[in-house]
C-alpha positions, -999 to 999 in steps of 0.1 A, spaced: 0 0 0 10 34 -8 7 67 12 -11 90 -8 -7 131 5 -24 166 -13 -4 182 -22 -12 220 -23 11 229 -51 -5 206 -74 -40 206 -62 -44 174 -59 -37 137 -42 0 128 -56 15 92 -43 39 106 -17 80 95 -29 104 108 -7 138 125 -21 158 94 0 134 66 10 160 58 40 151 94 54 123 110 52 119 149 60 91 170 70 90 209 85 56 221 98 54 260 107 55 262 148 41 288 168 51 326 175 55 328 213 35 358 222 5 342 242 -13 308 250 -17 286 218 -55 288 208 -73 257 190 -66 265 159 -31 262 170 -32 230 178 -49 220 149 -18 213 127 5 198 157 -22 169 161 -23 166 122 14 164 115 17 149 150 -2 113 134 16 121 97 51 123 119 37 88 133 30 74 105 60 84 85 76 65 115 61 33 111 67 30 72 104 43 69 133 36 87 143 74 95 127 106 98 133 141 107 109 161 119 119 199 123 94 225 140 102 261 144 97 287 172 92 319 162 113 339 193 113 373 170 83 390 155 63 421 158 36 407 174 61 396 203 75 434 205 39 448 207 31 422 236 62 434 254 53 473 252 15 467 261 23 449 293 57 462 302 69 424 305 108 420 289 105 402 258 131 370 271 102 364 294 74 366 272 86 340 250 102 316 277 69 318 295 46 311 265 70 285 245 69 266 279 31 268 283 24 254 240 52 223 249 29 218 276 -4 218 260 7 201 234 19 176 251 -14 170 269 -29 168 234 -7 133 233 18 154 208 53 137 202 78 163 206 92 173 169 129 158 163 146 194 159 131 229 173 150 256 161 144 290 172 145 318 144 167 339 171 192 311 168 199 314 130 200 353 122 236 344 105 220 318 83 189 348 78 217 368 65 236 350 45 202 340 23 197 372 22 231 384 9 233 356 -17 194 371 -27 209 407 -36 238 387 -53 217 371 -79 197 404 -83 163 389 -65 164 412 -37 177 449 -29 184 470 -2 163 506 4 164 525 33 174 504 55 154 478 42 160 445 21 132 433 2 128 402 -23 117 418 -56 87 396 -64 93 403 -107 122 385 -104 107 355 -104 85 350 -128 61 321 -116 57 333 -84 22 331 -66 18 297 -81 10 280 -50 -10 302 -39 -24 308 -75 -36 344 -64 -40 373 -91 -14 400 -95 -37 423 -74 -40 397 -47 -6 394 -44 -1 433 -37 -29 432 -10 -14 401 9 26 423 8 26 419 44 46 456 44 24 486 37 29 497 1 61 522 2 80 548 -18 114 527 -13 97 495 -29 106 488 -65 76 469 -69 46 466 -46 40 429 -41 79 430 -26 83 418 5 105 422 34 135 400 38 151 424 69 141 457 85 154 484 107 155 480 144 151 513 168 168 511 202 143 501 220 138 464 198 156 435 190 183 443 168 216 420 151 243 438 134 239 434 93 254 446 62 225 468 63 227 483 95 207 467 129 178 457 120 157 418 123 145 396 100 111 397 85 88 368 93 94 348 58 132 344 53 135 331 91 116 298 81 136 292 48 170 298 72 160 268 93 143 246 72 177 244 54 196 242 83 182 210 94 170 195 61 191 207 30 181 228 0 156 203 -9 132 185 16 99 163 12 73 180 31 64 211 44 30 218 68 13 243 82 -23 256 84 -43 269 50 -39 305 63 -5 303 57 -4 294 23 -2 331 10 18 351 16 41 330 41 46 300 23 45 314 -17 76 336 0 91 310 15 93 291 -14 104 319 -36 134 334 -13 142 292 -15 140 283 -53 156 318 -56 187 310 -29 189 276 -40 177 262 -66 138 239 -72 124 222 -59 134 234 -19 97 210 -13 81 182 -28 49 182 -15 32 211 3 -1 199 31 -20 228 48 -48 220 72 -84 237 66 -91 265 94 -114 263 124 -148 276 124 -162 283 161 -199 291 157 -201 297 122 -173 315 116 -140 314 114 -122 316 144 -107 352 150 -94 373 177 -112 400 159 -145 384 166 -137 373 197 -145 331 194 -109 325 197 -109 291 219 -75 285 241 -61 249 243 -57 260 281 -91 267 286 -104 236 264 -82 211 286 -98 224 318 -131 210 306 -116 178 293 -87 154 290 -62 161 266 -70 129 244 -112 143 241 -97 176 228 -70 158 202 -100 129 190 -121 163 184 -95 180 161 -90 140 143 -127 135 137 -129 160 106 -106 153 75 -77 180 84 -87 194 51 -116 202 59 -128 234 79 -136 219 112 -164 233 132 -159 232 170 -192 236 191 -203 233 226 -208 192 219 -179 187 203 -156 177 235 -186 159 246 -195 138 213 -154 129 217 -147 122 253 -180 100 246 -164 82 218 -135 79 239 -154 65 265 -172 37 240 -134 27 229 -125 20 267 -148 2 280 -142 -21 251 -106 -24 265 -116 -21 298 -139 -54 296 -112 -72 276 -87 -71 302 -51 -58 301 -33 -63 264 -5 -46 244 -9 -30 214 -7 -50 183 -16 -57 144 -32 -26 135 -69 -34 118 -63 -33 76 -87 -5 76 -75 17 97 -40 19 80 -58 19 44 -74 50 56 -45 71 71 -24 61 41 -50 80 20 -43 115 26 -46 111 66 -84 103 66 -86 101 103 -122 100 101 -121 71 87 -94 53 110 -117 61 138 -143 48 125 -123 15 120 -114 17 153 -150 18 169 -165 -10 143 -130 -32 162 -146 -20 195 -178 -34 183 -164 -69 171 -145 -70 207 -177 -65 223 -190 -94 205 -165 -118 206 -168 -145 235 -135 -165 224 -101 -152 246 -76 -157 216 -100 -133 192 -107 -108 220 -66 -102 226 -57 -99 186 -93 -73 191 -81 -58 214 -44 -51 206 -55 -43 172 -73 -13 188 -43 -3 214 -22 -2 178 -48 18 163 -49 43 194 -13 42 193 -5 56 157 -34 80 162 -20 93 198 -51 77 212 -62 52 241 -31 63 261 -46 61 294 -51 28 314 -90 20 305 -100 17 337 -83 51 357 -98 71 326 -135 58 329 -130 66 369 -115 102 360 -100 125 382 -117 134 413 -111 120 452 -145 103 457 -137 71 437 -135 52 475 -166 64 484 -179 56 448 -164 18 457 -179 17 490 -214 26 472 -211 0 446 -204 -26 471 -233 -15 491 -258 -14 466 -243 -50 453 -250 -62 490 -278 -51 486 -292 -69 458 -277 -95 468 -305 -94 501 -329 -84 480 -332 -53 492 -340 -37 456 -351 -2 470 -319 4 484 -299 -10 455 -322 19 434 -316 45 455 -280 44 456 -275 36 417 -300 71 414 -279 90 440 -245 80 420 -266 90 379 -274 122 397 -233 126 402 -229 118 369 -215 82 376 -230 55 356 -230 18 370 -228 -12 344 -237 -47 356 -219 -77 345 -211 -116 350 -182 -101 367 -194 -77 390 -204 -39 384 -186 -16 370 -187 21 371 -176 54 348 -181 90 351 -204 105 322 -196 142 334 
């Protein structure tokens, strides 16, 4: 079977062929450290977080490389409006995003550069840029002179006035063309600053991901990810200051992850629906919030609603119990279906629903040998997906201190059915519903699981 990936360039599904099938190389985008990471944040670790997995399991090598973006005007602006030094901004924030993303069941990326790390390599791109007459230096700027190459915008495929709006600089009197961007721009005293040919200045946001993609994965890599709003203009200058620098094809496939709609629109600081991952996690377990970013094609705009950790953690719950009731097994074969789906494009929609019709045949199955290949088939499932992580058991009882009491109850009311005493028996299996503890009755004894 072959892994199949869309790539944006092309606009289509291409059959993914690395550049060296011993070692396999991806760079996704990473976050600017400014404040908590929001949902839509996440989106594209979790994605290339179970692409990263899979790429794992079918090569022998691969290199995973995700940025942190230490230097940006967004960062500066933070700094003045709260008085807070800029080394402590992004210390404080980079810790809190490894954290929540590490509660979303995120493997940590092989390689995390920092663009504040690599302003010689910014540089020197840049230098070689004005050498081969792609980009030029006006008042105290250096800007990529978006003529010079003539096919640029075509992944993107914007319109020549569509590239002038996105120029992420204001149209100005020093700019040859408008549609040029900013490779490196004057610093005042009072921001961060490096020594240049061109006089202190920093980087502008573009050329700092082309430095350290090539740092870590050559001139030429295999994939590159990142969410669909970064397709244009970050990623159509990316790969022009590359192919400019360097040479085609600097990627081989591009993958972009549709955007997050929060009721009904897209999500936006502007309209105020912006959804933290801190906030999301103090409602539910990491693994809820990371099934509810899987359970739409990460193509696909994915609507997140007030049900939408509840419809998961539920799901979560179904698959479980299913363990839970089989008893303890390692992971194992993963089901055909699951890996037939993931291999086409990532359809995690489709894994999962794999993985609950193996929950179902586990349920059904009353012979021990079937119910352990079941049941490690769905720990290998939950395992390339960064699911079913927790022991079944301790994540049907959650977190809370009552689970003796909860014990002592269930004893109780099994005493008393076992005297006959069915009003008791009722009351106390009502008492624990109202907490939000279901009880489930078995050959084996009851069992019990929080529902809220």
């Amino acid at each position: 079977m072959t892994l199949t990936v869309h790539n944006t360039l092309a606009r289509a599904k291409e059959p993914f062929e690395p550049l060296d099938p011993e070692h396999v190389r991806l760079y996704v985008c990473g976050p600017t450290v400014y404040d908590l990471a929001h949902i839509g944040n996440a989106r594209p670790v979790v994605v290339f977080d179970v692409l990263y997995r899979l790429l794992k399991r079918l090569y022998p090598r691969v290199t995973y490389v995700r940025n942190i973006t230490d230097v940006d005007d967004k960062i500066n602006a933070r700094a003045k409006e709260t008085g807070e030094a800029i080394e402590r901004i992004t210390a404080r924030t980079t810790e809190a995003f490894h954290a929540d993303m590490a509660a979303l069941g995120a493997l940590a990326p092989d390689i995390e550069p920092r663009a504040t790390a690599h302003i010689g390599e910014m540089i020197e791109m840049i230098e070689r840029l004005i050498a081969d007459n792609h980009a030029y230096e006006a008042d105290g700027h250096v800007l990529f002179h978006v003529p010079s190459m003539p096919d640029y915008g075509r992944l993107s495929r914007h319109s020549r006035e569509e590239l002038i709006a996105g120029a992420r600089v204001d149209v100005a009197p020093y700019k040859r063309d408008p549609a040029d961007f900013v490779l490196w721009k004057p610093s005042a005293d009072d921001l961060p600053g490096w020594p240049s040919p061109w006089g202190r200045g920093r980087p502008g946001w573009h050329i700092e991901c082309s430095a350290m993609s090539r740092a870590y994965l050559g001139d030429a890599f295999d994939i590159h990810g990142g969410g669909a709003d970064l397709i244009f203009p970050h990623h159509e200058n990316e790969l022009a200051q590359s192919v400019c620098a360097h040479g085609p094809p600097f990627v081989r496939y591009w993958m972009h992850n549709g955007y997050l709609v929060v009721k009904g629109d897209k999500m936006s600081k502007s309209l105020g629906n912006v959804l933290t991952v801190r906030e999301l996690l103090a409602d539910a377990p990491g693994e809820a919030v990371r099934l509810a970013l899987l359970q739409a094609h990460y193509r696909a705009p994915l609507e997140f609603g007030p049900d939408t950790l509840a419809e998961a953690k539920a799901g979560l719950d179904r698959l479980y119990r299913a363990l839970r009731d089989a008893g303890a097994h390692e992971p194992g074969e993963l089901p055909p279906a699951v890996l037939e789906a993931l291999l086409d494009d990532l359809n995690t929609p489709a894994a999962i629903a794999a993985m609950h019709e193996a929950a179902t045949a586990l349920n059904r199955s009353e012979d021990a040998g079937e119910k352990a290949a079941l049941a490690g088939a769905l720990l290998g499932a939950g395992e390339l997906l960064g699911l079913l992580r927790e022991d079944p058991t301790a994540w049907l009882h959650g977190e809370g201190d009552d689970a003796e009491e909860i014990e002592a109850l269930v004893a109780e009311r099994g005493a008393a059915r076992r005297s006959r005493d069915f009003a008791r028996a009722d009351a106390i299996r009502d008492g624990l519903a109202a907490r939000g503890i279901a009880l489930e009755d078995g050959p084996d004894g009851t069992a019990w699981r929080r529902t809220a």
